[in-house]
C-alpha positions as CSV (number, residue, x, y, z in Angstrom):
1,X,100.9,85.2,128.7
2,X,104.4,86.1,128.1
3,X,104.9,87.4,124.3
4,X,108.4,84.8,123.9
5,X,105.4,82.3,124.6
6,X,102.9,83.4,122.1
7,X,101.4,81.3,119.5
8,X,102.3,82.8,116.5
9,X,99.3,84.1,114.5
10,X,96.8,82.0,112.6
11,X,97.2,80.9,109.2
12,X,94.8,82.8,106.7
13,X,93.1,80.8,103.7
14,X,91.6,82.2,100.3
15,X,89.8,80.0,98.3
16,X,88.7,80.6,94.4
17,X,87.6,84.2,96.3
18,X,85.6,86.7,93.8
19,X,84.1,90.1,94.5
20,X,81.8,91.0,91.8
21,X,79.7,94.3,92.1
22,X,76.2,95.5,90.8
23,X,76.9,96.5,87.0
24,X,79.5,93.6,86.7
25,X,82.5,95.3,88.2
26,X,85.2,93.0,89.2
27,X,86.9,94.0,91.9
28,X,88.5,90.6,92.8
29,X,89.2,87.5,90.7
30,X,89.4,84.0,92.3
31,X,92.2,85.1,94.3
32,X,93.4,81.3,96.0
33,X,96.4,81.9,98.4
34,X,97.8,80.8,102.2
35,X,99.5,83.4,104.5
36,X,101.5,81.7,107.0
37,X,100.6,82.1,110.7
38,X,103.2,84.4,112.4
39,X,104.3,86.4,108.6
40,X,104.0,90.2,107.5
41,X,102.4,90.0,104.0
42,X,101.7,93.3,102.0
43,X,99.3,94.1,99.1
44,X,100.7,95.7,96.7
45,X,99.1,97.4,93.4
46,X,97.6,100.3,91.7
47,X,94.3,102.0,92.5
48,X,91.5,100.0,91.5
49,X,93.6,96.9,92.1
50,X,91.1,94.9,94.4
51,X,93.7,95.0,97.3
52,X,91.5,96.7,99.7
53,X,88.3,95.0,98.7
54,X,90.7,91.6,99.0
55,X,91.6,92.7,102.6
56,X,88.2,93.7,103.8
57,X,86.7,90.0,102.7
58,X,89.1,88.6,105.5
59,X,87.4,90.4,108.5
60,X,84.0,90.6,106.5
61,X,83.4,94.3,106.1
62,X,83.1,92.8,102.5
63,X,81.4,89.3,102.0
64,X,82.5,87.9,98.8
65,X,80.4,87.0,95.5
66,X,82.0,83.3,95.8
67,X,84.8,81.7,97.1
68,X,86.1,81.2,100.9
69,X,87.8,82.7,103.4
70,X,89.2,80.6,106.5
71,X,91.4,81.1,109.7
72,X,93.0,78.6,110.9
73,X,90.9,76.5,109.0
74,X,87.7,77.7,110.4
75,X,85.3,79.3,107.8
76,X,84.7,83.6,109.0
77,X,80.9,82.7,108.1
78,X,80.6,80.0,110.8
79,X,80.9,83.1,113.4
80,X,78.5,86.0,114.3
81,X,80.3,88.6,111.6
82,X,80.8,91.1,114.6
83,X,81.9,88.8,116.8
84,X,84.5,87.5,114.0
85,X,85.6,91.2,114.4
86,X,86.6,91.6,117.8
87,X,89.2,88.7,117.6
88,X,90.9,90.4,114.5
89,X,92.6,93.9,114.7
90,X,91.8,96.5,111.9
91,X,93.5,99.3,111.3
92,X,91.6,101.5,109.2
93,X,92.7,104.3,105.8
94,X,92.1,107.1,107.4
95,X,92.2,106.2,111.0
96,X,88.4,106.3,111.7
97,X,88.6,107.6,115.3
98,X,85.4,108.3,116.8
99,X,85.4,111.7,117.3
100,X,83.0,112.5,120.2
101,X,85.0,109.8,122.0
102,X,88.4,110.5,124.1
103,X,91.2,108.6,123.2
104,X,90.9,106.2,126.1
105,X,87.3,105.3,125.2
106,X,88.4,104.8,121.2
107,X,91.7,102.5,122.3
108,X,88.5,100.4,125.0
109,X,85.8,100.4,122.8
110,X,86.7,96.6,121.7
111,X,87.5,96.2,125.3
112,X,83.4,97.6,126.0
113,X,82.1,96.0,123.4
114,X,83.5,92.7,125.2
115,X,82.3,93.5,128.4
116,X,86.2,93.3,129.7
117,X,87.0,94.7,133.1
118,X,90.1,96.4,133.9
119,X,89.9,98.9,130.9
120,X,91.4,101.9,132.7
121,X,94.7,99.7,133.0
122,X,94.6,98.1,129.7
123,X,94.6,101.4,127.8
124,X,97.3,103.0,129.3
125,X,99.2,99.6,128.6
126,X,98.3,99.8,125.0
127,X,99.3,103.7,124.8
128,X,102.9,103.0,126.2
129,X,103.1,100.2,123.4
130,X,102.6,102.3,120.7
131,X,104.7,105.1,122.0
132,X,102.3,107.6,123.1
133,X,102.2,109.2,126.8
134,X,99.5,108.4,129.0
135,X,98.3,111.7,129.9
136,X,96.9,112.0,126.2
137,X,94.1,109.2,126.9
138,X,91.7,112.3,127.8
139,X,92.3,114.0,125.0
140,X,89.9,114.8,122.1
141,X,91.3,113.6,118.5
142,X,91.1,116.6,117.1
143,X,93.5,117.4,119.9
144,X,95.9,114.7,117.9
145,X,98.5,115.0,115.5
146,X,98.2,112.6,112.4
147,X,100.9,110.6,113.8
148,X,98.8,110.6,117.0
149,X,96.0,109.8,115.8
150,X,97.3,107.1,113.7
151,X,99.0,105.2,117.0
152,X,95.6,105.4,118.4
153,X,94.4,103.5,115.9
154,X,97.1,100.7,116.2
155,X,96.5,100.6,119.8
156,X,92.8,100.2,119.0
157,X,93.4,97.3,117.0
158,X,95.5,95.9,119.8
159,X,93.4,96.3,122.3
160,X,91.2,92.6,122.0
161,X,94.8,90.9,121.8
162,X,93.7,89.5,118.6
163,X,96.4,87.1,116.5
164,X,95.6,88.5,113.1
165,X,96.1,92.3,111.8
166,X,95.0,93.6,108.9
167,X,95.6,97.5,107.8
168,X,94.5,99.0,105.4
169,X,96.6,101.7,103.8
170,X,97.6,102.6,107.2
171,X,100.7,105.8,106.6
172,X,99.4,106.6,103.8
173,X,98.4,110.3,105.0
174,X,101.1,110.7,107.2
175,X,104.6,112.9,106.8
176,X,107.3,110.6,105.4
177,X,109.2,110.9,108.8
178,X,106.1,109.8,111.1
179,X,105.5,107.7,108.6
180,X,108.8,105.7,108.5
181,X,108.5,105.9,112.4
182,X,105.5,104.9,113.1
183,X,106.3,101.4,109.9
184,X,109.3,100.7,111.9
185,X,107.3,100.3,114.8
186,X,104.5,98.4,113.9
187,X,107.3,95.8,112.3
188,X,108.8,96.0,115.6
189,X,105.2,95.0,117.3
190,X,104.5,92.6,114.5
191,X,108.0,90.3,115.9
192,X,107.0,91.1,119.5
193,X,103.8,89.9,119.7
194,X,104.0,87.0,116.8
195,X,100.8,88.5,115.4
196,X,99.8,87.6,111.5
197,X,99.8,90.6,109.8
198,X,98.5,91.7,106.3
199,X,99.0,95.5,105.4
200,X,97.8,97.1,102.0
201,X,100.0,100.1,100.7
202,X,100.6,101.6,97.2
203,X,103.2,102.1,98.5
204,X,106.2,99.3,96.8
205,X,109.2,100.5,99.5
206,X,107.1,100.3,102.2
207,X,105.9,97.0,101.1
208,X,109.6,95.8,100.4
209,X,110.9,97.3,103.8
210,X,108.4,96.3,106.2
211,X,106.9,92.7,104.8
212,X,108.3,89.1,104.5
213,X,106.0,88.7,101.3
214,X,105.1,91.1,98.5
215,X,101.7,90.1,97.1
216,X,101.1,92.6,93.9
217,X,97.4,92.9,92.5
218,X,96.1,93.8,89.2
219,X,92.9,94.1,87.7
220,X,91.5,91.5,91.1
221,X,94.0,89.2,90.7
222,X,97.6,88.5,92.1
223,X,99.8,88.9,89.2
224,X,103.4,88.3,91.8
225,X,104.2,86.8,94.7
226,X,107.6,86.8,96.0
227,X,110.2,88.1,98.6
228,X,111.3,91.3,98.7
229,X,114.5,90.2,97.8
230,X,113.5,88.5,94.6
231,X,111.5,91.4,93.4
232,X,114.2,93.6,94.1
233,X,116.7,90.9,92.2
234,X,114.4,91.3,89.3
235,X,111.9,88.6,89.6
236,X,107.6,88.5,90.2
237,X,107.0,90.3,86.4
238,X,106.6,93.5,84.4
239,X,103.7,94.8,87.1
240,X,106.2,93.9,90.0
241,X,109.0,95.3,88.8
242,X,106.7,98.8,87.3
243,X,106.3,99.1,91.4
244,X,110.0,98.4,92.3
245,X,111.4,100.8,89.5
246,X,109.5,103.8,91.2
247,X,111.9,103.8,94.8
248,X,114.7,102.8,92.2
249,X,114.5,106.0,90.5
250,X,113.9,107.9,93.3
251,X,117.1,106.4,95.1
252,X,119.1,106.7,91.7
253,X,118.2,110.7,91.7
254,X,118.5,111.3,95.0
255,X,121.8,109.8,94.9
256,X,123.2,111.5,91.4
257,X,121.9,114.8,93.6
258,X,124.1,114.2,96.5
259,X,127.2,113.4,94.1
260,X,126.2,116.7,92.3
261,X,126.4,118.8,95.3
262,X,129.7,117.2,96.2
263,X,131.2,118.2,92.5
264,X,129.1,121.5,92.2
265,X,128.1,123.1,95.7
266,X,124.4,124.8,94.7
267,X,126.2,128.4,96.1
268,X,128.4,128.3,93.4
269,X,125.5,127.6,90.7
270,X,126.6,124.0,89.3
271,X,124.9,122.3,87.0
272,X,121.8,120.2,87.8
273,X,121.8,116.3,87.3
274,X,120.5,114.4,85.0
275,X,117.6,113.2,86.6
276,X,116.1,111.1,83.4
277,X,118.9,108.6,83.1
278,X,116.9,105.4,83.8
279,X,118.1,103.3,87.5
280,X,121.3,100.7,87.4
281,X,118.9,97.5,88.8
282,X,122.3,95.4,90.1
283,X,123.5,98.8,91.7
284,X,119.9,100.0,93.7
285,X,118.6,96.9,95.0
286,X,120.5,96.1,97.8
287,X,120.9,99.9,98.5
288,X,117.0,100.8,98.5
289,X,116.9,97.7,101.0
290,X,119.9,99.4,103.4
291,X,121.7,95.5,102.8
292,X,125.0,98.0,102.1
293,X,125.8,99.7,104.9
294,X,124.0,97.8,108.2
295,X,120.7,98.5,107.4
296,X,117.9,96.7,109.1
297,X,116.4,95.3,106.2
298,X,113.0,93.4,106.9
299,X,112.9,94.2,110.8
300,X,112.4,98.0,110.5
């Protein structure tokens, strides 16, 4: 099917959903919320927030204490759990490549599983669409870079064509320049293929570059909900704006830096900057977003 004529991806239900652990640990509290078919949605939220456990109840590698889940309005308990998996890509936290496996049989293992013909073809499809050359498809992981590794992964959860992608902290161990390369791209494969996608990150300028919708989780439930551009114009709450105020300082220092080294070249031992003066919100919101000078904004 050509992607301009995709479907976009299904809509995902929550419903009153509640994770509650031996001991009384609760990791999620009656989380209710709709992602739109065809949207980028991140979780956002400190360690321990419940976004991962949230994630995981989608696809069933978790099955709630109460509550529903539903795709396009079809309950994920009215299908065989594994079978429920093959139709929705997963990328995992730390890549979970099998390692006695080449890369072409990890990208076709969805593909085996399936009992899909034409695998040979399919991968080296899938490697070309997430930027990697074909002649790495008989390659060992350990053979990999992160970055590598990490593509494999995508291309993985690619691989069954499914409409829904959920990731689960998927840069998070990756150099900030693969990383930024390898966000920009799955955007960029998000829009292609008019998949659904919901990503977890602790990280809030990932979250703000990369998604249409910020979800931010705290103690198992969602305490904001908004745009990127109304958490970044102040709005979604003190947790919300605890996350946005840590790419705000870093862009506020980075940038008092760079005027530092214009004043006092580092050779001719200037002064240092003050690097505890707290961020101008008005002044670093559009900037973190790149709305300033031609940025790409919510498409990188």
């Amino acid at each position: 099917m050509p992607e301009s004529s995709r479907a976009p991806g299904p809509l995902v239900t929550l419903t009153s959903v509640t994770k509650t652990y031996p001991g009384g640990t609760v990791a999620v509290d009656g989380v209710s919320l709709d992602v739109a078919g065809g949207s980028f949605v991140a979780l956002v939220g400190a360690s321990g927030s419940g976004k991962s456990t949230l994630l995981k109840t989608i696809n069933r590698l978790i099955d709630p204490s109460a509550g529903s889940i539903a795709i396009d309005g079809a309950d994920v308990t009215a299908d065989d759990p594994f079978r429920l998996r093959r139709r929705i890509g997963y990328v995992f936290q730390n890549v979970g490549l099998f390692p006695h496996l080449t890369v072409a049989e990890n990208v076709a293992i969805g593909l085996r599983l399936a009992g899909e013909a034409g695998q040979a073809a399919r991968v080296a499809e899938l490697l070309a669409l997430v930027d990697l050359p074909g002649e790495l498809a008989t390659r060992m992981p350990d053979a990999l870079s992160g970055g590598q590794r990490q593509r494999v992964g995508v291309a993985r959860a690619l691989a069954t064509e499914p409409r829904l992608l959920l990731m689960d902290e998927p840069f998070g161990a990756l150099d900030p320049v693969t990383r930024d390369q390898l966000g920009r791209r799955v955007r960029e494969l998000h829009d292609r293929l008019r998949l659904t996608t919901i990503m977890v990150t602790h990280d809030m300028a990932e979250a703000l570059i990369l998604a249409d919708r910020v979800l931010v989780m705290e103690r198992g439930r969602i305490v904001a909900d908004a745009a990127p551009a109304a958490l970044l114009a102040g709005e979604g709450g003190v947790a919300a704006q605890a996350l946005v105020a840590v790419p705000r300082d870093q862009m506020r220092r980075l940038q008092a830096l760079a005027a530092d080294a214009s004043r006092h070249p580092r050779e001719s031992g200037g002064p240092s900057p003050d690097r505890s003066a707290q961020p101008d919100p008005q002044e670093m919101g559009p900037r973190l977003r790149g709305d300033d000078d031609g940025g790409e904004g919510n498409a990188s």
